[in-house]
N, C-alpha and C positions, 0 to 999 in steps of 0.2 A: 748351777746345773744339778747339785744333786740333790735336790727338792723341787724343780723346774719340773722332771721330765717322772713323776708322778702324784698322784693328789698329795694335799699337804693334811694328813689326819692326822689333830695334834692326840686327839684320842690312843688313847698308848694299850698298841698292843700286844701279844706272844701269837707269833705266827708258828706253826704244826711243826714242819720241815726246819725251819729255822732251829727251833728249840731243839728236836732230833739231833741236826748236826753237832748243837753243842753238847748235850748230855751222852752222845752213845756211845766215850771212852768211859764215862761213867758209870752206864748201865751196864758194859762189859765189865769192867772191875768189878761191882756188885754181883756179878754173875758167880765169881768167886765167890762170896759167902755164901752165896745162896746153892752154889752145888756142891763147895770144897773142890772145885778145881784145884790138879795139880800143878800145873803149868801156869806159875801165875807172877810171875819176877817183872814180866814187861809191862803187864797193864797194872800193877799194883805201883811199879814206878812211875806211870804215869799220870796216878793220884793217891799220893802217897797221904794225904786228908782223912781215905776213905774211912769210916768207923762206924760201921754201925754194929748197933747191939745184938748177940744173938738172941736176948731174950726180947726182942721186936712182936709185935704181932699186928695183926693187923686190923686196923683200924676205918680202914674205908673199905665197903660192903654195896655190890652191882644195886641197888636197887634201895637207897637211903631216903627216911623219911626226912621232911624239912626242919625236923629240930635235931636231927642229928645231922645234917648238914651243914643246918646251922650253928653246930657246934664244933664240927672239924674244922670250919670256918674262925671261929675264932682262935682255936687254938694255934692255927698255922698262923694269923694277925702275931700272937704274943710270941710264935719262935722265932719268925722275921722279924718282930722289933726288936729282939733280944738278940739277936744276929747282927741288923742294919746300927743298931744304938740310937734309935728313933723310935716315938712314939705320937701319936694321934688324938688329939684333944675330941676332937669328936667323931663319934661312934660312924663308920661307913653302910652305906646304904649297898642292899648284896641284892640280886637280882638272874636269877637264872634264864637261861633261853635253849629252846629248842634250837635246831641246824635250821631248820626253815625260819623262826621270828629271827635268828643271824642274816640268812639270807635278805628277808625285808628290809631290815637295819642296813644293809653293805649298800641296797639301791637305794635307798629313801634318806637315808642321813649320811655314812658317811663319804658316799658321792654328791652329796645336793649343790657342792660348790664348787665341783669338779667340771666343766661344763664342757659340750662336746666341741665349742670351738677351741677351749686351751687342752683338751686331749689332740685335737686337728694340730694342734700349733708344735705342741710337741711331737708329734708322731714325724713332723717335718724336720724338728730338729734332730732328734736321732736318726732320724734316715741320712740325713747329708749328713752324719757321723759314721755313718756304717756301722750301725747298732742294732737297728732294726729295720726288715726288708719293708719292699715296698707297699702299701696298700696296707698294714698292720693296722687292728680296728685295736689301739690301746686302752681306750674307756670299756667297752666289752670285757676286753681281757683281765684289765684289774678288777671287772667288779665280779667276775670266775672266778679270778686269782683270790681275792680277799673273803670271799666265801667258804673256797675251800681250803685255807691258810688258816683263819682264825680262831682259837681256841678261846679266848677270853681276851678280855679288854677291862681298862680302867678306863674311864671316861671323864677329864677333869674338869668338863663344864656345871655337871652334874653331884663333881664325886661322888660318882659312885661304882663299883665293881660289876660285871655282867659277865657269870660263866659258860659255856655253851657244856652243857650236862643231860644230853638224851638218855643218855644208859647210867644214870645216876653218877656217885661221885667215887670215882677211883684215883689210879695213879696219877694218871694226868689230869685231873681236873685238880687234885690238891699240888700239885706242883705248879702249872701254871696258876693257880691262886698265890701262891707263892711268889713267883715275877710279879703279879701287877698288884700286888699289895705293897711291893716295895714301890711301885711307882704312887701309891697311894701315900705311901708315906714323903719318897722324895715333895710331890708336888705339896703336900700339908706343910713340909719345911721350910724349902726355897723357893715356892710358887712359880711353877712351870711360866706362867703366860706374863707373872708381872717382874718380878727379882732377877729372875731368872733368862726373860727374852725370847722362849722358846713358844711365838704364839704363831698363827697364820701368819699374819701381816708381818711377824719379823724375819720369818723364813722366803717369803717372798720378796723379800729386802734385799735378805743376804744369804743363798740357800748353802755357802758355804760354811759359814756359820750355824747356819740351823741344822745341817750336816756332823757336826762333831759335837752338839749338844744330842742332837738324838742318838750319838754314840754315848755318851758321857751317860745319858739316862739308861742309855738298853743294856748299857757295859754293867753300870751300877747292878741291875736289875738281873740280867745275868748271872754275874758273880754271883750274888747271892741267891737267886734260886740253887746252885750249884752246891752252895754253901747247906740247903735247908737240905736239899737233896742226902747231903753227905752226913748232914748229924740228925735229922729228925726223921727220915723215908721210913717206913716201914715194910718188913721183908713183900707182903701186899702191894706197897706203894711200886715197889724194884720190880713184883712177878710181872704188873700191870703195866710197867710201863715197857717192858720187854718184850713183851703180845703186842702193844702197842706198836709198838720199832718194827715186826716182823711182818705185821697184818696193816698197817699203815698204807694207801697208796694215795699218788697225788699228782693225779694225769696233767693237769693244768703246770703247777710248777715245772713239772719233766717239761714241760713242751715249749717254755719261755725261752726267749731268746737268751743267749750266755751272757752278756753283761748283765741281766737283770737278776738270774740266779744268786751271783755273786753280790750285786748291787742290796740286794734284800739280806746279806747275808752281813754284810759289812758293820753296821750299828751293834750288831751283837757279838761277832765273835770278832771284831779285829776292837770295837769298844770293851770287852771282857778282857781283855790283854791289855787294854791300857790301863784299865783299873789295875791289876795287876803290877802294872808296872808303878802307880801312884801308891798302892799300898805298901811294897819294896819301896819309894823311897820316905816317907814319913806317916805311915798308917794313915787313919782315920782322919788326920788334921789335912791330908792331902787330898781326900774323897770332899771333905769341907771347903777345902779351898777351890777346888773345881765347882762346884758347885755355888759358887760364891765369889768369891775377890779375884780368882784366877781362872774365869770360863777357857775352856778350849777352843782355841774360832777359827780351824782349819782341820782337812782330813790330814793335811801334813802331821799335824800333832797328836790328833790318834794314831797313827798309821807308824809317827817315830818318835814315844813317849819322850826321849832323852831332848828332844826339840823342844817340847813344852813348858815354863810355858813362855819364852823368851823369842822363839823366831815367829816372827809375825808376819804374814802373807805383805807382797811388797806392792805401792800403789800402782798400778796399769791404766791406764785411762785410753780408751779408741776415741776419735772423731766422730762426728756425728755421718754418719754415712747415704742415711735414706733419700735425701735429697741429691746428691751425686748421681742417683741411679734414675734420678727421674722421679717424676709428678707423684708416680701409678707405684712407687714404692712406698713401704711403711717400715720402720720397725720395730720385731712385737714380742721379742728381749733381751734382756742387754745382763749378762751376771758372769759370777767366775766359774768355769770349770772344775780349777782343783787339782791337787795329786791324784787323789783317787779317781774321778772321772778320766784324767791322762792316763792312766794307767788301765783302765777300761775299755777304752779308744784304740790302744795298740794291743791289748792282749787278749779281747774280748768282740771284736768283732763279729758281724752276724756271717758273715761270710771266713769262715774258718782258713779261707788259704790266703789270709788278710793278717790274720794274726802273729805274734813275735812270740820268739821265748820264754815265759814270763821272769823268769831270774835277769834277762838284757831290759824286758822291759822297765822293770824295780828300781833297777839301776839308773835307768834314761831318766823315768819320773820322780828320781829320790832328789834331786836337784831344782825340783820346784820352789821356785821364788813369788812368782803371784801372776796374773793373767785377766783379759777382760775380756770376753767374747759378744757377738752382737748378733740376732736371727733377724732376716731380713725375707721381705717379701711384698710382692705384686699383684699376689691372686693367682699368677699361673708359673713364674719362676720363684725362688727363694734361694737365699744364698748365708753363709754361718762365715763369720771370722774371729780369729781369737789370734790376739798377740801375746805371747807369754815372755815372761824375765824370770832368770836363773839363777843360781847363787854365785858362779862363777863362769867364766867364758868356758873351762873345760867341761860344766853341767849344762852350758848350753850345747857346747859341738856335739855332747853326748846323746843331748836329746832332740836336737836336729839330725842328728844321724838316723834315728829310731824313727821320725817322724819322716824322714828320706826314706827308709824302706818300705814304711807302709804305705805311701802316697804311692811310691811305684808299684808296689806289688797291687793295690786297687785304682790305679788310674794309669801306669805306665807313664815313661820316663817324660820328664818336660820338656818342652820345646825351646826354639830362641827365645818366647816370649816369657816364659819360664811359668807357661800351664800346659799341664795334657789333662784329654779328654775321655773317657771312653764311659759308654750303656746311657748317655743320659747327663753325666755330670762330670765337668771339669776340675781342678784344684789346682791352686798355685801356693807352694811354700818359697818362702819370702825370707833370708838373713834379716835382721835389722841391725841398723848402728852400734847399739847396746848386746849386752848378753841376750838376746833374745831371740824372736823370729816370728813369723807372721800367716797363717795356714788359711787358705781362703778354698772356700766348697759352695758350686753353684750347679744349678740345672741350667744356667745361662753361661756360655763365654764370654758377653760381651761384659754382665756384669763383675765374673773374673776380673777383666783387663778393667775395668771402672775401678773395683775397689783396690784394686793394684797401686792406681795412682792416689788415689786416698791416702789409701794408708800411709805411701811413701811421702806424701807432701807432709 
């Protein structure tokens, strides 16, 4: 699910708003040195790192020629190798782009594999999720969204770096150079697509899995931009990225549905917290071992570092369902949801008087055991089932309770047959034998009461 239900670009980017959210307790701390604010206990405890020089100056200049570009360019390479303890046998290829050859780039490459029947396909599956309303044109929308998101990219087919730098090179362009150098250097180590498993075809395999590696990369990459931020920024790099913060706007992102806000936001700062927590407990040899002999292969384990890296998503296996339903059925896929996606589902719904508390929801979905879900379809109805298992019978009642209020509060209460109906689309949640349960979403009744028996047989 959670590589399913947007393109799969292994191309590794720093998205605008993303990055914002993570650095803007940092930029306000900096605010201090840079005014002598008095008032400064709170946000100085909250990055107690902070250190820069007062004899700082600055360094990046609105309107830089290409060899002084290209020399803030290297030098930020040697602070993040000297930061990350990585280093780069061969020299990377830098490459600058205007917001418009960005724009060319977001239609031309990194959509070309994205095609508008698996945008159709998905756009059905988060709708019978109640994720996203009806008629949502999602291939449109990412390729708005990833335009006006993207600040730079590392591109590992290529290696090579591509900064977007209209108004020359300031705060933000050397910080985000910063992020995706470290991803230049992770993939030179561990090699993204072969060591490592993190390619198209593996994510489409397993998109839970490709799910907490592209946390484990962004967390990495995160952190340490954070890190360059806090010992190398200069007072220029802080002025710039604070006009930045204030004069920034980004109508598309505002206008996203709420599970995808969050969804886009996840790899970074709930990954930047796991790192954290790998560095707490054995440094460097821990960031090595993720990376390496001990991958992350569930949101569960980003999401609850002290899980990792020992609780391992539990087998769930569905039947084969399509032919149950008839000739004129197909189905077009079959993968895990996840904690995170469970907890996206009940706290993020597109219809807000749908949604749960998120600290009840936390709780429901912290009991995640593993799950297998199936999108099914005819051409004119379609229908989604996922049976999950829990760690215990009380994290199942927990989470079939959470899953009982949301089904009623967007479908109303079930019937004898234990489906109700209403705008279009019916749902039947299902106890099963084991700690688990059974959550069936259709544009058809009759297909409801079909995969009812399915499942139970």
């Amino acid at each position: 699910m959670n590589s399913e239900n947007k393109p799969i670009i292994i191309l590794i980017i720093v998205l605008i708003a993303i990055f914002l959210c993570c650095c803007v307790c940092l930029l306000a701390a900096s605010a201090l040195f840079i005014t002598r604010a008095s008032s400064s206990s709170e946000l100085s405890t909250q990055l107690p790192e902070l250190n820069f020089s007062p004899a700082s100056t600055p360094t990046a200049l609105p309107n830089t020629t290409d060899t002084d570009s290209a020399a803030q360019f290297a030098q930020i390479e040697k602070e993040v190798s000297t930061l990350r303890g990585l280093d780069l046998e061969t020299p990377l290829q830098r490459e600058s782009l205007t917001t418009a050859q960005l724009e060319q780039r977001v239609t031309t490459e990194f959509f070309k594999d994205y095609t508008p029947q698996e945008a159709a396909e998905d756009e059905t599956t988060l709708s019978l999720l109640g994720l996203l309303p009806e008629d949502f044109d999602l291939l449109d929308f990412y390729k708005k969204l990833y335009t006006e998101q993207i600040a730079g990219y590392y591109d590992n087919e290529t290696k090579s770096m591509y900064v977007v730098a209209d108004q020359g090179i300031g705060g933000m362009e050397r910080s985000t150079y910063a992020h995706e150098f470290t991803h230049a250097l992770q993939d030179a180590t561990y090699d993204f697509e072969g060591r490592l498993g993190y390619s198209d075809e593996a994510c489409e395999n397993n998109s839970e899995s490709c799910a907490a590696l592209q946390a484990l990369i962004e967390g990495d990459a995160t952190y340490t931009q954070m890190a360059w931020l806090s010992e190398y920024a200069t007072r220029q790099d802080i002025l710039d990225l604070q006009s930045f913060v204030t004069t920034f706007k980004s109508p598309i992102l505002d206008s996203a549905p709420a599970f995808m806000q969050d969804d886009m936001n996840f790899a970074y700062d709930q990954g930047s917290d796991f790192i954290k927590a790998l560095l707490a407990s054995d440094g460097d040899n821990a960031i090595t071992a993720a990376f390496t002999s001990q991958k992350p292969v569930s949101t569960e384990q980003i999401m609850h570092p002290s899980r990792y890296p020992d609780d391992k998503p539990l087998a769930v296996t569905l039947p084969e369902l399509a032919n149950d339903l008839g000739s004129t059925w197909q189905e077009i896929d079959r993968e895990t949801i996840g904690e995170w996606y469970t907890w996206l589902i009940l706290a993020r719904a597109n219809d807000d008087d749908y949604r749960q508390i998120e600290s009840l929801v936390s709780a429901a979905a912290e009991g995640w055991g593993g799950d297998q879900y199936a999108v099914l379809t005819d051409g004119n109805d379609s229908a989604f089932v996922v049976t999950y298992q829990w760690d215990t019978s009380e994290d199942s009642d927990e989470a079939y309770k959470a899953f009982l209020t949301y089904t009623q509060l967007r479908f109303g209460r079930q019937d004898a047959s234990d489906i109700a109906c209403v705008n279009g689309y019916c749902s039947s949640l299902m106890k099963n034998p084991d700690q688990g349960f059974t959550w069936i979403v259709s544009t058809s009744r009759d297909a409801v009461s079909t995969l009812q028996s399915s499942v139970r047989n």
